[in-house]
Steps between C-alpha positions, in 0.01 A plus 500: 500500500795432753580173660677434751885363573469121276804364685401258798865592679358891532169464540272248759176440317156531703364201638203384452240253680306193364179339511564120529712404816581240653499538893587244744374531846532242740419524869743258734422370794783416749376444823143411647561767715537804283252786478674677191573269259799568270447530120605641177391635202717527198398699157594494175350545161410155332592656167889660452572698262846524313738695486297660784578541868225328726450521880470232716334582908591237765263619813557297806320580896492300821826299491618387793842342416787576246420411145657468153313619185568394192332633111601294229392505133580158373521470121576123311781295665873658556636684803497775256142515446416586849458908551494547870297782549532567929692276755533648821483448885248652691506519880277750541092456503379701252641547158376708182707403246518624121756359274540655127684262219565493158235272312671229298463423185288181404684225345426356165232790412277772640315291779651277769352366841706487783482390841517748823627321775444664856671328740477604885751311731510494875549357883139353481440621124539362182290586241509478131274574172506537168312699250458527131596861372498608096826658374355707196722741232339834486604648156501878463229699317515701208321802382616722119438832503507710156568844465164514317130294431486589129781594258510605166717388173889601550474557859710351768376188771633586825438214767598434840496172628485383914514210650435539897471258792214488767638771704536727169909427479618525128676211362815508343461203322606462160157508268596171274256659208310801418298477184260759283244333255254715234124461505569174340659332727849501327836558677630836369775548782643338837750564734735185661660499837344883631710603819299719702660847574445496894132327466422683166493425141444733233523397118312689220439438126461742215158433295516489100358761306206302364426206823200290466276681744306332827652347806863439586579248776818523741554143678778461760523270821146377401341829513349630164458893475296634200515869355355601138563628160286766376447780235388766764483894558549560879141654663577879543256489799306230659066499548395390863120436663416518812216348605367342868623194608194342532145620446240312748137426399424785721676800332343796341734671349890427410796740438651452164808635384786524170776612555801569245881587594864533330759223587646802624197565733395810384053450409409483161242769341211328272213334417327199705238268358367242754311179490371331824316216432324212690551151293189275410559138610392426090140353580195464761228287503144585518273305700414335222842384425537724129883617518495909455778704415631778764677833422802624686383797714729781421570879551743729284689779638689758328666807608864694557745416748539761750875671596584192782461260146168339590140484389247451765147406526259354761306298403161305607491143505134506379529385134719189625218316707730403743282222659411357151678104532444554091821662487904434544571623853773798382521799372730537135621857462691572122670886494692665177666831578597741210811734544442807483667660138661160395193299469674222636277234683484216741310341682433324816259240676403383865263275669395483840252239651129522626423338825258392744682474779471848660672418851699218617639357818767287543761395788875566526708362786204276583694116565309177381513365863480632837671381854297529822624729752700729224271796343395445165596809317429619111344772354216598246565738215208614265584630147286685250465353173802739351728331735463777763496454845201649693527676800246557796271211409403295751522090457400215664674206636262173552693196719305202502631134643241212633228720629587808570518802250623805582569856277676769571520889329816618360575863389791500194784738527640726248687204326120338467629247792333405788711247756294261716688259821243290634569274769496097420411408858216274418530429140441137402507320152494727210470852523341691199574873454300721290521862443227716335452819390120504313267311443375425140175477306412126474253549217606390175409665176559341144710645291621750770808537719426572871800679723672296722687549839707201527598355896835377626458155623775284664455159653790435878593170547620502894865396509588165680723513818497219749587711806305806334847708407541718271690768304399793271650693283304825385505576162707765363221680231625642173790538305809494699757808407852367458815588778235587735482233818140378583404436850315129529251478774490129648223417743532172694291265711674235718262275690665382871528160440683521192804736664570184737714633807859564523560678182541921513461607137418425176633573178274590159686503220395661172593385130472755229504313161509669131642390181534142595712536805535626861525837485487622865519315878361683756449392842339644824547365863216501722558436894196248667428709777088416512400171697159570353623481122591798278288728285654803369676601206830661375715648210766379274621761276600378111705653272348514167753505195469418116613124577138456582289670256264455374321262735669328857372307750547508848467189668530531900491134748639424852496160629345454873636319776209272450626388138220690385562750188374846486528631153339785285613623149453883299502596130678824430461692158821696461536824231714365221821684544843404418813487645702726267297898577558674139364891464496659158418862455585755240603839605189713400113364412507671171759652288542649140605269220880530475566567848741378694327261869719266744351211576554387831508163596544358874524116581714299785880490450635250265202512251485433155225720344390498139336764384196513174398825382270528254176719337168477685330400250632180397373407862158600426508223201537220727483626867475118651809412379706704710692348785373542817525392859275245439661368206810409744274351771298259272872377397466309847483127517191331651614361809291178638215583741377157498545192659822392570703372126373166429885395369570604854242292681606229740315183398304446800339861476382515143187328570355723827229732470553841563241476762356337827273209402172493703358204660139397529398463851628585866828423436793749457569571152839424376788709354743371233843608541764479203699270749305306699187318414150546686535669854199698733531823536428569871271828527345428177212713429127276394572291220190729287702820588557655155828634603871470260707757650773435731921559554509240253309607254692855478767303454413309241538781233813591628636201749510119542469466888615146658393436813558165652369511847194796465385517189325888436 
């Protein structure tokens, strides 16, 4: 385990990105006159963390005269309790803006709501709002790790104990209590004021000869650790089955296979005895409803292991009645292997599952709505029962909206894949998607299970714009590695009317949030060069790091000349990788007992590695207790993804629905902003349209948007 540098004045920690913003954008008019209007769009998370660093992004276009800006954060009453976060002139027309401060800490507890206070000041300009943010402490978490799972009498408990921030920074802070209880409960040692030794602390206590046997608990920082007690002779070699994954309805035969092998990896030489047996679900009933018992359905296996270790058989799935419903839908497999000249056994068991479903098809990169004029792109993949993919099988892709129905063939790939684009022109309402691979039999027989080929289905809701603009951000499928920068492919559609004259570019501007704060600002200038409208698409490369793993989300938006917003978002799924690289190798794979190896150990400068060494097989007692990279990513906090924090709400917005409210009748429906009561949204689509999505309603997981002259 090494950490990194625990001292904020050597090291900057990550920064993260969060889900619940609040977002100001306000479009001013200053003159009848003017084409491009100016605006401005400021960003910051409603939720701050301390002692964290959070971002704030001031975006302003179109000015047309010299104007001061001014971020405040107001907090109670006092000059003192104003933080101003940006104050600054700006004479020229376009400014991108990102401002990093140190989060405060709340007053009087772990929550306080504060005020931001944008305030733009001009010639012709003055403009001034205020929004409810949440000031939040974020305490650190903590994992223990023992040297060990299970000790016996007399030996020694070594622990480690962690506490780390968001961004995986140690914390040197001073552990107030560290206690050890029996399997009672009682208190049977603690530890008072702990100082970390650059992020780490590590304690240990001596067991008695005679300890009352069970589980031990560990409890620091509000994290409780458990390891056990036990009268135990360490397993000289461990007993392993293999058996399929799965086993369909369909299968004849199955491989199965027991397997035996030192701690030291060399195989073991003995006897097997297998059982594979098929459960009874207890009783069936006759058609005259008198309850009969059922027997297990069983086969026995017995042989030696061969000089790999491993006993293997084939064996037919006959005697199982895998389409009998009488039975539990798995497979129980119990081993014992007998050493060879000790006579020393163990034994082993496995289970895997019987299914139905031979084939399935589902989507990936397939978005819940679709925007006319962009290609709607996704793709099929079609996996075998097992959980492999399956190559060279050809699927097919229904569209159906109103009356027309259309299909298409698809071919998958080696990766089981096949990627459709099909052109929107056209589409109206919803759009269902369904892919299929076979069909099934529709007969039903009692008391038997049929196989099954299950489609992909996905319902498109069309996405709202007034002037029919829109931007799309293709997905980026899979896991994403770590230090490797990802290329994001944006395609755009900017109807004529809604670029206005007079203006010669337009900036989109791309917010990566993970971890409950902005991560990453990217932006890309576009030059208006089309009188027609644009329709194209470009690239924005992004770095990928550790500060975003395991999951980011890219959310990209320009704001037309029109006052109209264009806006998309992404989800990216990130390996989980840490800051800190750490390699650990011994100098040969094997060696004689008593020989002399160099471990090698490699990790960035400044590191702080601790180091556990101990016999295999205490690891095969307890194997899911060891501490893994996913032990230190489930130590993250949950970070909001709802609506915006209700302590946080202004008064006038708590009521709102999330949504437009439809109106009976040729009249324009009407949309309920947080600020402004009832207004018609020009460009409406029918009032019976069954659409929700829109700029705002991307948002609305992420942003508040105010709008005060067009709402979105």
């Amino acid at each position: 385990m090494c950490v990194p540098c625990a001292f904020p004045s050597a090291c900057t920690p990550g920064m993260g990105a969060p889900v619940i913003w609040v977002c100001l954008l306000l479009l001013l008019r200053l003159t009848a006159g003017t084409s491009a209007k100016p605006h401005y769009v400021v960003v910051i998370p409603t939720e701050l963390y301390h002692p964290h660093t959070g971002m704030l992004s001031v975006h302003l276009s179109d000015l047309n005269e010299t104007v001061r800006v001014t971020v405040q954060l107001e907090r109670g009453d006092g000059p003192s309790s104003v933080i101003t976060l940006l104050e600054r002139e700006v004479q020229e027309p376009h400014l991108l803006e990102n401002v990093h401060f140190q989060v405060p800490a709340p007053s009087g507890g772990k929550v306080e709501v504060a005020d931001l206070h944008v305030l733009i000041q001009g010639d012709s300009l003055q403009f001034s709002e205020r929004k409810k943010i949440q000031l939040q402490v974020l305490e650190p978490r903590t994992f223990v790790q023992t040297d060990k799972a299970v000790y016996k009498p007399g030996q020694t408990v070594k622990f480690r104990i962690v506490s780390l921030d968001k961004d995986f920074v140690p914390s040197t802070r001073t552990l107030l209590l560290v206690t050890l209880q029996d399997p009672s409960g009682n208190r049977i040692a603690q530890w008072r004021d702990v100082t970390p030794q650059q992020g780490i602390v590590d304690l240990s206590l001596p067991l008695s000869a005679e300890p009352a046997l069970g589980t031990y608990a560990i409890e620091a920082q509000g994290t409780r650790h458990s390891f056990s007690v036990e009268e135990y002779v360490l397993p000289k070699f461990e007993v392993t089955i293999e058996l399929p994954p799965v086993v369909t309805v369909l299968d004849e035969r199955l491989l199965l296979r027991v397997c035996g092998r030192y701690t030291y990896g060399k195989p073991v030489l003995g006897k097997v005895q297998v059982s594979l047996c098929r459960q009874t679900k207890l009783r069936r009933y006759s058609i005259r409803h008198v309850a009969h018992e059922t027997k297990n359905l069983c086969i026995n296996l017995m042989g030696q292991t061969e000089r790999n270790g491993c006993f293997s058989r084939e064996v037919g799935t006959a005697p199982f009645h895998l389409t009998h419903s009488g039975y539990m839908m798995s497979l129980q497999a119990t081993a014992s292997l007998v050493e060879e000249g000790t006579g020393v056994e163990l034994n082993g068991t496995k289970s895997c599952n019987i299914v139905s479903e031979i084939a399935t098809v589902t989507f990936e990169e397939a978005d819940s709505t679709y925007k006319t004029g962009i290609p709607y792109t996704g793709k099929m993949l079609l996996k075998a029962a097992d959980g492999s993919v399956l190559k060279n099988e050809t699927l097919q892709l229904f569209v159906s909206y109103g009356d027309v129905r259309k299909n298409q063939a698809f071919l998958t790939d080696e990766s089981g894949r096949a990627s459709f684009e099909l052109d929107t022109f056209g589409w109206t309402g919803t759009v269902t998607l369904k892919g299929h691979f076979k069909e099934e039999n529709p007969s039903y027989v009692h008391g038997k299970v049929s196989p099954r080929y299950p489609d992909a289905t996905r319902e498109l809701r069309p996405f709202y714009s007034e002037s029919q603009s829109f931007l799309k951000i293709r997905s980026l499928g899979g896991e994403l590695p770590c230090d490797r920068a990802q290329q994001l492919q944006v395609d755009y559609v900017i109807a004529r009317e809604a670029l206005g004259s007079g203006s010669k570019n337009l900036d989109f501007i791309f917010l990566v949030v993970a971890k409950g704060d902005i991560a990453r600002i990217l932006q890309k200038r576009l030059d208006l060069s089309a009188e027609d409208g644009l329709m194209g698409s470009f690239t924005v490369e992004l770095p990928i790091g550790a500060d975003l793993a395991p999951f980011a989300k890219v959310l990209g938006y320009t704001v037309l000349p029109s006052g109209e917003m264009a806006a998309d978002s992404a989800l990216l799924s990130i390996d989980k990788c840490l800051l800190n690289k750490v390699k650990l190798a011994f100098s040969q794979d094997r060696a004689l007992p008593g020989s002399k190896l160099q471990l090698q150990v490699q990790a960035a400068p400044g590191s702080l590695c601790a180091i556990r060494a101990v016999d295999q097989s205490v690891l095969l007692m307890k194997p899911e207790a060891e501490l893994s990279i996913n032990t230190v990513y489930n130590l993250l906090p949950h970070f909001p993804q709802g609506d915006y924090p209700m302590a946080a709400q202004d008064p006038d917005s708590r009521d709102c629905p999330d949504w437009p409210l439809y109106m009976e009748g040729p009249e324009a429906p009407f949309f309920v902003s947080p600020r402004r009561s009832l207004q018609r949204l020009p460009g409406w689509p029918s009032s019976r349209t069954p659409w929700l999505s829109n700029p705002h309603s991307l948002f609305k997981v992420g942003f508040l948007l105010v709008t005060p002259l067009t709402p979105l």
